[in-house]
CHARMM internal coordinates of N, CA and C (Angstrom, degrees):
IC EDIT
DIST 1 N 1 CA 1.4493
DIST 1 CA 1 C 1.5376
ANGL 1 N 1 CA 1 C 110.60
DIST 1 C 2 N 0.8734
ANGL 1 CA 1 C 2 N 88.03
DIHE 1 N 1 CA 1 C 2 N -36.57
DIST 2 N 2 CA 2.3375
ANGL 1 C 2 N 2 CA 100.80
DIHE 1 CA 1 C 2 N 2 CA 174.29
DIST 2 CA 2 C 1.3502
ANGL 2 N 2 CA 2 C 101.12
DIHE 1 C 2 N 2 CA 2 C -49.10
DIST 2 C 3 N 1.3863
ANGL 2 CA 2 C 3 N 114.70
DIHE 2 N 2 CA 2 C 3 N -52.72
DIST 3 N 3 CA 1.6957
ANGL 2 C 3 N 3 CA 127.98
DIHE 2 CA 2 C 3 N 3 CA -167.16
DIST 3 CA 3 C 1.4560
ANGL 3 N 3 CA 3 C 102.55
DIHE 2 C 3 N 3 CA 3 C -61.89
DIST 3 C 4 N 0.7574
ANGL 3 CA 3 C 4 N 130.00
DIHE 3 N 3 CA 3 C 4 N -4.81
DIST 4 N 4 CA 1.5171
ANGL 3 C 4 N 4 CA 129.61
DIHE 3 CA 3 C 4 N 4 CA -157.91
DIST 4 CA 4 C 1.4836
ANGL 4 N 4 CA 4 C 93.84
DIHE 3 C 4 N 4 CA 4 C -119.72
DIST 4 C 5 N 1.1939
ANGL 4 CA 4 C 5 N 119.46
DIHE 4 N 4 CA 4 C 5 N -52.29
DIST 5 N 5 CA 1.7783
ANGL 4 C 5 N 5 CA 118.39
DIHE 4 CA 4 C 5 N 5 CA 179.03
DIST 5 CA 5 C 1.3311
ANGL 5 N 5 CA 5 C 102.87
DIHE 4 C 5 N 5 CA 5 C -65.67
DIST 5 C 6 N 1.3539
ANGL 5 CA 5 C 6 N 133.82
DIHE 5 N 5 CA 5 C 6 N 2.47
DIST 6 N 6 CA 1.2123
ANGL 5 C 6 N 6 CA 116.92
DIHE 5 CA 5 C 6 N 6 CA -163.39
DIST 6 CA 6 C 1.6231
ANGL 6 N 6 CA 6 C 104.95
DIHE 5 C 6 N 6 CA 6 C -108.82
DIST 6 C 7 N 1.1996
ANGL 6 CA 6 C 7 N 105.93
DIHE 6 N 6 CA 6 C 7 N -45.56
DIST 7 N 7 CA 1.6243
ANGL 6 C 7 N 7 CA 146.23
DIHE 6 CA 6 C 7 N 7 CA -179.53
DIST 7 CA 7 C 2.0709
ANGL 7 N 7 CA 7 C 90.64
DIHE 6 C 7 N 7 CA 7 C -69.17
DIST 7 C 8 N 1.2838
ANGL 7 CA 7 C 8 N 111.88
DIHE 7 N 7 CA 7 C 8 N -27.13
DIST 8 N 8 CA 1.6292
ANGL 7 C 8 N 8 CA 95.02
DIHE 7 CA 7 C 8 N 8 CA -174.34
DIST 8 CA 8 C 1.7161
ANGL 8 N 8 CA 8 C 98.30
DIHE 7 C 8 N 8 CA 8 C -95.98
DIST 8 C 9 N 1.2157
ANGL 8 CA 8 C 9 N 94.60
DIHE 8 N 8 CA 8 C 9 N -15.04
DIST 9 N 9 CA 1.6470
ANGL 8 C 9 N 9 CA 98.14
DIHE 8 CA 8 C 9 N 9 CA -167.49
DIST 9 CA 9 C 1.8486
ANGL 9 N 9 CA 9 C 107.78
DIHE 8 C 9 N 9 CA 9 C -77.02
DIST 9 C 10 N 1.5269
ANGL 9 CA 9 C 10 N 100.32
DIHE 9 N 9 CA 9 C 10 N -46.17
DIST 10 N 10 CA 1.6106
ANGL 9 C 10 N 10 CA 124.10
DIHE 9 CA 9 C 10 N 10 CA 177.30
DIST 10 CA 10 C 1.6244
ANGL 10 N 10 CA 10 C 97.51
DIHE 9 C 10 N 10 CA 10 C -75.12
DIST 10 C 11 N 1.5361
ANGL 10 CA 10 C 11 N 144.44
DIHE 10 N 10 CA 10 C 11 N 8.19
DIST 11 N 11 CA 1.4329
ANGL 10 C 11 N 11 CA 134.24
DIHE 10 CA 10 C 11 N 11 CA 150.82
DIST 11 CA 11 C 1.6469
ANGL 11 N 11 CA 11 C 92.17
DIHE 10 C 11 N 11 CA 11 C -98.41
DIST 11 C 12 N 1.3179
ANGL 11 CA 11 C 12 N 127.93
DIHE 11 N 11 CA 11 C 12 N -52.00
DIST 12 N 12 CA 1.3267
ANGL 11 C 12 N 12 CA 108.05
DIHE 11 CA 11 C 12 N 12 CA -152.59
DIST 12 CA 12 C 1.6210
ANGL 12 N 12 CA 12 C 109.69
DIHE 11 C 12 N 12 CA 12 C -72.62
DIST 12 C 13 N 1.3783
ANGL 12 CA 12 C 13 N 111.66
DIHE 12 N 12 CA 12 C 13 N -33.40
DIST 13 N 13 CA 1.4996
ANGL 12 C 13 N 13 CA 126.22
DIHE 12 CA 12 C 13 N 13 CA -172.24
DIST 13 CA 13 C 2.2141
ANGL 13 N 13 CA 13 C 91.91
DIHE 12 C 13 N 13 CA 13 C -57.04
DIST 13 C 14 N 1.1766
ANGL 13 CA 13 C 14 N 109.82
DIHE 13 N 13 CA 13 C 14 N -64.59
DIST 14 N 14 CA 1.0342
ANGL 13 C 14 N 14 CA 136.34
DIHE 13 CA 13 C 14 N 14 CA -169.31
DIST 14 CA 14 C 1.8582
ANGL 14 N 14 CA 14 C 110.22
DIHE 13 C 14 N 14 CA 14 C -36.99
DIST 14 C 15 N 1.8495
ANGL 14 CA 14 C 15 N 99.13
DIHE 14 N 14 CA 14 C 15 N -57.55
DIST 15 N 15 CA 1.2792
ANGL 14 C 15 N 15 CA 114.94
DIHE 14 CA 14 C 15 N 15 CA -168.84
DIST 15 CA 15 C 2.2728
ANGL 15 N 15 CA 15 C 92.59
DIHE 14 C 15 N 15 CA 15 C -79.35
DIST 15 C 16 N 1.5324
ANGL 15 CA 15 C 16 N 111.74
DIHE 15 N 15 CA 15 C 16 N -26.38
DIST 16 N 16 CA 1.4027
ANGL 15 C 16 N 16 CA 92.78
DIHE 15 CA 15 C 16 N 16 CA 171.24
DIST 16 CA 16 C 1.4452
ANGL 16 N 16 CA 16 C 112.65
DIHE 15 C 16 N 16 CA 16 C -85.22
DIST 16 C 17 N 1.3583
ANGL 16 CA 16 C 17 N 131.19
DIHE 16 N 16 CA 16 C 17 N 3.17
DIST 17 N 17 CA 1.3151
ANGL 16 C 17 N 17 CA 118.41
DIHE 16 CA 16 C 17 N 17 CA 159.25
DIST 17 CA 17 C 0.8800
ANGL 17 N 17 CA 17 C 111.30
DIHE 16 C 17 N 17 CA 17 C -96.02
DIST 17 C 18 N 1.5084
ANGL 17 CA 17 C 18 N 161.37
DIHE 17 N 17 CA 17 C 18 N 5.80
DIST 18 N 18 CA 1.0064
ANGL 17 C 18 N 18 CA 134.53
DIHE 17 CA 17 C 18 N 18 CA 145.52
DIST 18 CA 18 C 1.8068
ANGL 18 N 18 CA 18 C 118.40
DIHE 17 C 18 N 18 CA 18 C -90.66
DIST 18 C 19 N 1.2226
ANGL 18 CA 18 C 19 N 105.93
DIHE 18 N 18 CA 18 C 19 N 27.62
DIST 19 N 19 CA 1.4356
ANGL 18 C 19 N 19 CA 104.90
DIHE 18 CA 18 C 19 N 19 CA 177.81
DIST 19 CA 19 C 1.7068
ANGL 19 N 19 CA 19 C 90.49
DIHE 18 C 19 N 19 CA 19 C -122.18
DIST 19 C 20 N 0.8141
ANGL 19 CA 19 C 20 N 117.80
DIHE 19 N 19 CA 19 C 20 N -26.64
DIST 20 N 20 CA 1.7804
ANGL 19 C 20 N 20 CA 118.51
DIHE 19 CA 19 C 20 N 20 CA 173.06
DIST 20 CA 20 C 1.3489
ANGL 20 N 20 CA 20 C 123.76
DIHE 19 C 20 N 20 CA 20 C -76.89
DIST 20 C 21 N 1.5665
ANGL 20 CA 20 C 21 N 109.50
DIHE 20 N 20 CA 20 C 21 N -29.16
DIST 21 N 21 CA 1.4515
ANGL 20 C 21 N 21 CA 130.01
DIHE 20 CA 20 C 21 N 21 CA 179.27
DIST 21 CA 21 C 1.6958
ANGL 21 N 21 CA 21 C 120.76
DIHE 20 C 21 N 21 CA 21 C -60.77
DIST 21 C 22 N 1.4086
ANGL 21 CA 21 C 22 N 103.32
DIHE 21 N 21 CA 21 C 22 N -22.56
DIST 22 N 22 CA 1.4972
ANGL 21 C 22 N 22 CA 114.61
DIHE 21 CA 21 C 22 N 22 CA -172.53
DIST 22 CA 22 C 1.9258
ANGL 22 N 22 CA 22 C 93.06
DIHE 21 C 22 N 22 CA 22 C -90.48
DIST 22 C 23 N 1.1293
ANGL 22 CA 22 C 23 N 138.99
DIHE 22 N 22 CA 22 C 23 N -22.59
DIST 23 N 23 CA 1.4701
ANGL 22 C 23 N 23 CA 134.11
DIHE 22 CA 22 C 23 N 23 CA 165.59
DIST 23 CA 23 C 1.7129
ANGL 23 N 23 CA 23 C 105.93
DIHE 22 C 23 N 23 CA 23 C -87.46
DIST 23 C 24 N 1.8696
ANGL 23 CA 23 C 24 N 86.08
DIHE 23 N 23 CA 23 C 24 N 119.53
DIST 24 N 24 CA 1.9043
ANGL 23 C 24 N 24 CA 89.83
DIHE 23 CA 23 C 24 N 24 CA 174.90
DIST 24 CA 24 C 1.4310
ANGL 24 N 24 CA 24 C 120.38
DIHE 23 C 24 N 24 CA 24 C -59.51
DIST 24 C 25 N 1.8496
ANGL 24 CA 24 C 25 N 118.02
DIHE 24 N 24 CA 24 C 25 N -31.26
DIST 25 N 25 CA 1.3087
ANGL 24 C 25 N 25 CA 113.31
DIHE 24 CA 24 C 25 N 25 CA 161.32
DIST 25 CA 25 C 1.4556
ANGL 25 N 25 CA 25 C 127.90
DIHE 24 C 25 N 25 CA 25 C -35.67
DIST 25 C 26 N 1.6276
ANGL 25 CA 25 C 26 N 76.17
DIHE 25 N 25 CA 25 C 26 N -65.62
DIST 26 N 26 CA 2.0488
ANGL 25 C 26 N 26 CA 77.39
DIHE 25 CA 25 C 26 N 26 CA 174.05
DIST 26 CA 26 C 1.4767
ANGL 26 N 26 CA 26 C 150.69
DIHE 25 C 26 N 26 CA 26 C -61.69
DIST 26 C 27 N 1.4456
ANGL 26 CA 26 C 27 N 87.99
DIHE 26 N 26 CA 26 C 27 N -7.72
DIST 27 N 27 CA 2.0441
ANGL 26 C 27 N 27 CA 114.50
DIHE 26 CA 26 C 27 N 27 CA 179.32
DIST 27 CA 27 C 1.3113
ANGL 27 N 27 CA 27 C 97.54
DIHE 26 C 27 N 27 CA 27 C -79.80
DIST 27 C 28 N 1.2720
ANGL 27 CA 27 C 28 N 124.88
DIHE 27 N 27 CA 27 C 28 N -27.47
DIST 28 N 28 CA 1.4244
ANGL 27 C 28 N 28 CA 120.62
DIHE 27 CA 27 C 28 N 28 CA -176.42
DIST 28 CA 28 C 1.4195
ANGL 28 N 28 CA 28 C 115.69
DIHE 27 C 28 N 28 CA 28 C -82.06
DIST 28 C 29 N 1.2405
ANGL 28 CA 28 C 29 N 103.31
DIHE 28 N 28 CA 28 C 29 N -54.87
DIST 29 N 29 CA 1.8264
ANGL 28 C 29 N 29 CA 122.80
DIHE 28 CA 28 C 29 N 29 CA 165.73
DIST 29 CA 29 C 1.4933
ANGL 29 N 29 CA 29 C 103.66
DIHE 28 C 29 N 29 CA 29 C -40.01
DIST 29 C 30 N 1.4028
ANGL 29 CA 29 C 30 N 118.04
DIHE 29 N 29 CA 29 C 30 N -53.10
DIST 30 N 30 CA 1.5769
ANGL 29 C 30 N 30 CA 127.62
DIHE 29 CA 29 C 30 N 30 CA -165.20
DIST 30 CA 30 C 1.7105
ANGL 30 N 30 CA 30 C 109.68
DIHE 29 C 30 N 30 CA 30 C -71.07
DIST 30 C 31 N 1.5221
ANGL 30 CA 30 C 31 N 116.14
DIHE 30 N 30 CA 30 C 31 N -45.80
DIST 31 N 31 CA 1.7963
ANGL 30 C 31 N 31 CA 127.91
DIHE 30 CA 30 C 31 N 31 CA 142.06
DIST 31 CA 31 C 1.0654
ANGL 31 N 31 CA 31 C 116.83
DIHE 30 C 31 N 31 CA 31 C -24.41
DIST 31 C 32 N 1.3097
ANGL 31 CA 31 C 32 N 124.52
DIHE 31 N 31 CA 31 C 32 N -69.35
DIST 32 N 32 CA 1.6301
ANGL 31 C 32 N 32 CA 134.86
DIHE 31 CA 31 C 32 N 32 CA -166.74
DIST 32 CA 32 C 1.4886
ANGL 32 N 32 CA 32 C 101.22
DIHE 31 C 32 N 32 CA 32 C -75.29
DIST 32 C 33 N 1.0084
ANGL 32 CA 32 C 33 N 101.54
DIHE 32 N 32 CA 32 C 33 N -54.86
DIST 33 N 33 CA 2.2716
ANGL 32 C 33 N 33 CA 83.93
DIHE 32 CA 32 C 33 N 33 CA 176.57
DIST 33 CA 33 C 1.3052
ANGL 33 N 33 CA 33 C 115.98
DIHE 32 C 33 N 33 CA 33 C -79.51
DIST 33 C 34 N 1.3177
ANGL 33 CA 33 C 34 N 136.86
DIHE 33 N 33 CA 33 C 34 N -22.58
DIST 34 N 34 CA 1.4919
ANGL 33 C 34 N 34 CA 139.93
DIHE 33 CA 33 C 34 N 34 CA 149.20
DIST 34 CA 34 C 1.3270
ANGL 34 N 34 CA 34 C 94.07
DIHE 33 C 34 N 34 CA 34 C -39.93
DIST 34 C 35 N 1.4447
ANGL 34 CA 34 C 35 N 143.46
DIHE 34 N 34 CA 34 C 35 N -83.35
DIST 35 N 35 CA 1.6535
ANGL 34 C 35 N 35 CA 140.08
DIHE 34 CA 34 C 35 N 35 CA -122.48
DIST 35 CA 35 C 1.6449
ANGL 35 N 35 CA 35 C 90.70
DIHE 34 C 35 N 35 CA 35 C -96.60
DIST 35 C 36 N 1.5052
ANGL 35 CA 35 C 36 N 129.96
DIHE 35 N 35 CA 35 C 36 N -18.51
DIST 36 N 36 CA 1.4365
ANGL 35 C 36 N 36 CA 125.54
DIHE 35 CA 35 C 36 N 36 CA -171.54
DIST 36 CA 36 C 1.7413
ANGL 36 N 36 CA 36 C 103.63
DIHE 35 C 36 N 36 CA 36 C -84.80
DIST 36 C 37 N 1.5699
ANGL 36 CA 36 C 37 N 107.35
DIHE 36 N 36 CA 36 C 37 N -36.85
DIST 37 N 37 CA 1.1978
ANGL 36 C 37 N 37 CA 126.74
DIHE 36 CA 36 C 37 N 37 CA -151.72
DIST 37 CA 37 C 1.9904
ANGL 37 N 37 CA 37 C 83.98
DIHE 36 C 37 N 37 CA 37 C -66.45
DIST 37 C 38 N 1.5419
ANGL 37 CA 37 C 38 N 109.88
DIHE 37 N 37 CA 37 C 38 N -42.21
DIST 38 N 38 CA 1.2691
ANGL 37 C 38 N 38 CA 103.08
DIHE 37 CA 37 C 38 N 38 CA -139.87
DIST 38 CA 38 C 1.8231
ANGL 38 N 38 CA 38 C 87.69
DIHE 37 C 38 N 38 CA 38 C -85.75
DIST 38 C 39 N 1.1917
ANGL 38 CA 38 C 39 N 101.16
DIHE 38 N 38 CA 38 C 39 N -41.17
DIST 39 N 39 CA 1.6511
ANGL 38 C 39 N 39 CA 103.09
DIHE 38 CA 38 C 39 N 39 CA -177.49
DIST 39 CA 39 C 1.5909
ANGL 39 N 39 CA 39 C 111.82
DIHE 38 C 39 N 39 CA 39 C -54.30
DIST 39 C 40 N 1.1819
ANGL 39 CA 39 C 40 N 109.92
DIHE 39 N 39 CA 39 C 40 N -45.50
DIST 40 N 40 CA 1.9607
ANGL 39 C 40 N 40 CA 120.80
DIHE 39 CA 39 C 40 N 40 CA 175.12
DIST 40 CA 40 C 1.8510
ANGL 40 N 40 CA 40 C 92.62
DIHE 39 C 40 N 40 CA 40 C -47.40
DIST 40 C 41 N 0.9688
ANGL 40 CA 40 C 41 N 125.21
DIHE 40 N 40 CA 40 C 41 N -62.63
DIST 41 N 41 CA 1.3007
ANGL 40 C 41 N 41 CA 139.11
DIHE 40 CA 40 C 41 N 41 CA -159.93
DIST 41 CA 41 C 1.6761
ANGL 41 N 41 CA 41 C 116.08
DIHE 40 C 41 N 41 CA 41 C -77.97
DIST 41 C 42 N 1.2927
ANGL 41 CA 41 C 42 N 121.54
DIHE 41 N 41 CA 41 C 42 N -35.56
DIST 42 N 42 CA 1.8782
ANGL 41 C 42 N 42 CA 131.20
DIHE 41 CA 41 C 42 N 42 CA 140.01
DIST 42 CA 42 C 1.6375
ANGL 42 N 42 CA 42 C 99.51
DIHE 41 C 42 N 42 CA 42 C -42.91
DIST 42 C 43 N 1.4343
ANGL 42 CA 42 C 43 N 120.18
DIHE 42 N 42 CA 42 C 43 N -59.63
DIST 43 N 43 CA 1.5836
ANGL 42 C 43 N 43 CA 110.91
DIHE 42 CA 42 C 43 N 43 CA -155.68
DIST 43 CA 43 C 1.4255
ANGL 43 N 43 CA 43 C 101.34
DIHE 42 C 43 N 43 CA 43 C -77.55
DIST 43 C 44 N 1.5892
ANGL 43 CA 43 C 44 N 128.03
DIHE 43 N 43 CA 43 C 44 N -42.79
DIST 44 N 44 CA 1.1509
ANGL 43 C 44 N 44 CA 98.39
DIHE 43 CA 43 C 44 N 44 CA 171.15
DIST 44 CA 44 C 1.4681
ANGL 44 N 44 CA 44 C 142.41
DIHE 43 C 44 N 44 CA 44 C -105.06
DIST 44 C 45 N 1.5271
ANGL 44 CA 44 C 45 N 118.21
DIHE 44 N 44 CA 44 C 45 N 37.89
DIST 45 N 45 CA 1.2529
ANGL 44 C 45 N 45 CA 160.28
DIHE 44 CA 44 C 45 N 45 CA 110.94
DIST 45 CA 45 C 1.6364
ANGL 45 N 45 CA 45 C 105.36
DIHE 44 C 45 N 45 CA 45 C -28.80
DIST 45 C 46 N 0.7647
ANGL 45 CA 45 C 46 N 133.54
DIHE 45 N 45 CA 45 C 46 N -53.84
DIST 46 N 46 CA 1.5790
ANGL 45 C 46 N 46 CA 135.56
DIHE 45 CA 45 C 46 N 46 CA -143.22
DIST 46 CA 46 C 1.4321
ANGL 46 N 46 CA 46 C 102.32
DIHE 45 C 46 N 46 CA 46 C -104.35
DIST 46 C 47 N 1.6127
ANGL 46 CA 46 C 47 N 103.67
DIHE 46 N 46 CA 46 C 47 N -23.19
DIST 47 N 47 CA 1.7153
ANGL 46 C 47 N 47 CA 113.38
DIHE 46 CA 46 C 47 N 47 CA -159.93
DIST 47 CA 47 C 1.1295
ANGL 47 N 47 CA 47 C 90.88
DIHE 46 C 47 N 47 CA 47 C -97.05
DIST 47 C 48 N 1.8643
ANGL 47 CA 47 C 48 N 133.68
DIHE 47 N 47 CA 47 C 48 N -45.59
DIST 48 N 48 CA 1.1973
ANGL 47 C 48 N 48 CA 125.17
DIHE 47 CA 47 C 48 N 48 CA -144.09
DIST 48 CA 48 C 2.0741
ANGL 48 N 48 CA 48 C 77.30
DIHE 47 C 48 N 48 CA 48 C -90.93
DIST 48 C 49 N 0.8709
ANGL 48 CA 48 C 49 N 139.88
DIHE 48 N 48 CA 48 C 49 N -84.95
DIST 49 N 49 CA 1.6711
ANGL 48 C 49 N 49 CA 138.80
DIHE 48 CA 48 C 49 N 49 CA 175.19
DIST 49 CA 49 C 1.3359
ANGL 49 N 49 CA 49 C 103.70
DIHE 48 C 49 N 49 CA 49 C -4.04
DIST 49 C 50 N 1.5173
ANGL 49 CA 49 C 50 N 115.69
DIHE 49 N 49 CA 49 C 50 N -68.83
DIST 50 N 50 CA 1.5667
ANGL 49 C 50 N 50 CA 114.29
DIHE 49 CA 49 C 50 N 50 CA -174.84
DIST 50 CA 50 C 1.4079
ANGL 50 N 50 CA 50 C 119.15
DIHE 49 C 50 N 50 CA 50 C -56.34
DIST 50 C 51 N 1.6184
ANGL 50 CA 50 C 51 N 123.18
DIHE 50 N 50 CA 50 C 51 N -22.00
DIST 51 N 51 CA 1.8988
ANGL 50 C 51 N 51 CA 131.19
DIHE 50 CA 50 C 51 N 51 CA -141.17
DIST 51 CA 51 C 2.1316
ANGL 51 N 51 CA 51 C 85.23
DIHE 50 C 51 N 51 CA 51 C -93.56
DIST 51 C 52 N 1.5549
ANGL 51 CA 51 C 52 N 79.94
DIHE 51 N 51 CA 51 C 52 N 129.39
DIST 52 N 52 CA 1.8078
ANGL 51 C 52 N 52 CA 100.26
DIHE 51 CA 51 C 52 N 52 CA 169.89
DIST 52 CA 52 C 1.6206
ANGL 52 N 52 CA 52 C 101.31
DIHE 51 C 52 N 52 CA 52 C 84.27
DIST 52 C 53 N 1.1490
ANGL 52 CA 52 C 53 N 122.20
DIHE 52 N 52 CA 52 C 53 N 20.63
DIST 53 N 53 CA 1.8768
ANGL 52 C 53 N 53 CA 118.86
DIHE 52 CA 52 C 53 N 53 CA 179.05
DIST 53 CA 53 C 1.3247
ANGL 53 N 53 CA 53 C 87.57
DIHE 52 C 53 N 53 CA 53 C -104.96
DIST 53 C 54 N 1.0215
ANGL 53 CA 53 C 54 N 107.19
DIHE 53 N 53 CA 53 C 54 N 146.65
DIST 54 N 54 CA 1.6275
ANGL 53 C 54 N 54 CA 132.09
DIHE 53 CA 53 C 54 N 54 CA -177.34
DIST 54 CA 54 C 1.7194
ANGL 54 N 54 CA 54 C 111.07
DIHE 53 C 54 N 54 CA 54 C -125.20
DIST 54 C 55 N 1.4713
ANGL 54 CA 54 C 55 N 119.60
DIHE 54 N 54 CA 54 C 55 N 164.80
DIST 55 N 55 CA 1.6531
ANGL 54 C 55 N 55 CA 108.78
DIHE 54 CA 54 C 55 N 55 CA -168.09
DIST 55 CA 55 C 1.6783
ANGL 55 N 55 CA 55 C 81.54
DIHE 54 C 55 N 55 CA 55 C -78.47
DIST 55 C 56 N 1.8014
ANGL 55 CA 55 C 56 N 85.70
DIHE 55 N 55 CA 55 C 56 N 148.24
DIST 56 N 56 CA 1.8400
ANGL 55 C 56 N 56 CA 99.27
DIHE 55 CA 55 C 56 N 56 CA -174.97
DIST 56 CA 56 C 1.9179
ANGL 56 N 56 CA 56 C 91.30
DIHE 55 C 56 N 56 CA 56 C -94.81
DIST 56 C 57 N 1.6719
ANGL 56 CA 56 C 57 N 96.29
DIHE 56 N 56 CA 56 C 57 N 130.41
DIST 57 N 57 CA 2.0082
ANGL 56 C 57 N 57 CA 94.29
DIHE 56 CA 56 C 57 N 57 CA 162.84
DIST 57 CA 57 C 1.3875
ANGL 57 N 57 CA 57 C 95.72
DIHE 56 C 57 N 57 CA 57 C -114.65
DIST 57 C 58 N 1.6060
ANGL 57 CA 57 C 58 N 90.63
DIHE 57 N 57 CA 57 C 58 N -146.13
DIST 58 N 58 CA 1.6111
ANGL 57 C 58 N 58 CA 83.78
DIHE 57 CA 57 C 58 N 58 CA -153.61
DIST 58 CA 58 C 1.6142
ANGL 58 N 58 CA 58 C 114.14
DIHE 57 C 58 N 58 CA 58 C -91.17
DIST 58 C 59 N 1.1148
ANGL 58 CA 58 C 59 N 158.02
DIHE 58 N 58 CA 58 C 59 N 173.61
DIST 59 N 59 CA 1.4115
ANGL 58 C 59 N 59 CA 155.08
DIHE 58 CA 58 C 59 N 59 CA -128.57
DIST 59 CA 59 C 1.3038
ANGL 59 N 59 CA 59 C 85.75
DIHE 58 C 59 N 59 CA 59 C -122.76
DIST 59 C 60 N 1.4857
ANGL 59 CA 59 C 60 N 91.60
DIHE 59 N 59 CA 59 C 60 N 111.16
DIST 60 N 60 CA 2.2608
ANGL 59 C 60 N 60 CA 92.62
DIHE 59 CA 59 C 60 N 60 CA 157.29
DIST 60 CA 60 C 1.3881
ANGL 60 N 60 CA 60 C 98.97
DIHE 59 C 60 N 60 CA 60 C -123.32
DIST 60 C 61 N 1.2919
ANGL 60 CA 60 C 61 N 107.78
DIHE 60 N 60 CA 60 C 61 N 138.48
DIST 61 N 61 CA 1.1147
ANGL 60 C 61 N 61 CA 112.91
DIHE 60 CA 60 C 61 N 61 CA 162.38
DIST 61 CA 61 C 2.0260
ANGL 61 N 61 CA 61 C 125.50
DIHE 60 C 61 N 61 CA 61 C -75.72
DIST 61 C 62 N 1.3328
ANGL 61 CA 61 C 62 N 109.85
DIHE 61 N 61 CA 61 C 62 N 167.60
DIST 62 N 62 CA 1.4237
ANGL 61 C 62 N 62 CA 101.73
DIHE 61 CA 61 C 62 N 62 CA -168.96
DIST 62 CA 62 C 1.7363
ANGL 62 N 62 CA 62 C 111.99
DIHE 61 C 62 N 62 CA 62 C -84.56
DIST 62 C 63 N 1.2542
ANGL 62 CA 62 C 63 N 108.12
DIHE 62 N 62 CA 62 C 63 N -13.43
DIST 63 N 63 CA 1.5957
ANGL 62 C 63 N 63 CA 115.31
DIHE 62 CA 62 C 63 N 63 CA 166.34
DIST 63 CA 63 C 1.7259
ANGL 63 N 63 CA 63 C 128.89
DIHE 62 C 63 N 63 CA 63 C -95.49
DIST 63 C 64 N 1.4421
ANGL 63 CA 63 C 64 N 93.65
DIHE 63 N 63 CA 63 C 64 N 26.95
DIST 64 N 64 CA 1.4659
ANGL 63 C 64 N 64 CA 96.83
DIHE 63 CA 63 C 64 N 64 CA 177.26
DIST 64 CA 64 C 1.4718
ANGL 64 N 64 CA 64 C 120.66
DIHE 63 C 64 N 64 CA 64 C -62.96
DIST 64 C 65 N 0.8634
ANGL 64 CA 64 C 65 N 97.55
DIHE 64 N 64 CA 64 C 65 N -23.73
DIST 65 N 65 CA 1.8478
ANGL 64 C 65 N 65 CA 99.62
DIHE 64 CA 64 C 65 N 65 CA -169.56
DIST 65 CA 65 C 1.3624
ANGL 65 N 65 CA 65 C 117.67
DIHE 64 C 65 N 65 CA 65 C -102.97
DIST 65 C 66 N 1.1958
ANGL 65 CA 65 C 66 N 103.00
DIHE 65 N 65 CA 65 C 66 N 2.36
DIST 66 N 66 CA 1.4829
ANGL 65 C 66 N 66 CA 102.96
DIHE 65 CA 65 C 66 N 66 CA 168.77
DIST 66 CA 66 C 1.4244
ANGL 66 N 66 CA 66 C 117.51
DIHE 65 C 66 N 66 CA 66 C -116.47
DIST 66 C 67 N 1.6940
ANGL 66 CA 66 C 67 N 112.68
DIHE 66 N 66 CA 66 C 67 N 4.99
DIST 67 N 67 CA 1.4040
ANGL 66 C 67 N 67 CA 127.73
DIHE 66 CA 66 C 67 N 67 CA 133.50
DIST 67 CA 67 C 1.2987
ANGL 67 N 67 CA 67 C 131.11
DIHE 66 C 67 N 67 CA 67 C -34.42
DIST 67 C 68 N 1.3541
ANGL 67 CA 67 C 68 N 110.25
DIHE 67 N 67 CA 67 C 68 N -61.19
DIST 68 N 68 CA 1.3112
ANGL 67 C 68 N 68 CA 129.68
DIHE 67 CA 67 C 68 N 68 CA -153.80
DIST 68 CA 68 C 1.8468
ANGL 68 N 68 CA 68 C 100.88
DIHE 67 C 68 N 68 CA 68 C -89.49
END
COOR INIT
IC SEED 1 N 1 CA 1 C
IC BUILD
C-alpha cells in the first residue's frame, strides 16, 4: 500500500512539474525546492547515520589483562 502512495505522489508531483515548467518563474522556484529539498534530506541522512558515533581508538578487548 506504501508503493502506491509513492508511485501516486511521483505522477502527481511529476504531472505538476511539467505544468509549472513552461513559466520561467517557476523553473527557478522548482530549482530552489529541488536543490533545498535534496540538501535538507543529505543532512538529515548524514545526522541520523552519524548521531551517537564517538572518535573510534584502538580495539581492546575486555579480557586483556587477564592475558597478560
Amino acid at each position: 500500500m506504501r508503493d502506491v502512495g509513492f508511485a501516486s505522489a511521483g505522477i502527481v508531483f511529476g504531472w505538476l512539474m511539467s505544468k509549472a515548467w513552461s513559466d520561467p518563474g517557476c523553473q527557478i522556484g522548482m530549482v530552489i525546492f529541488l536543490v533545498t529539498t535534496a540538501v535538507l534530506t543529505l543532512a538529515f541522512a548524514l545526522a541520523v547515520v552519524g548521531h551517537g558515533r564517538g572518535p573510534q581508538g584502538p580495539d581492546h578487548d575486555e579480557d586483556d589483562d587477564r592475558d597478560q
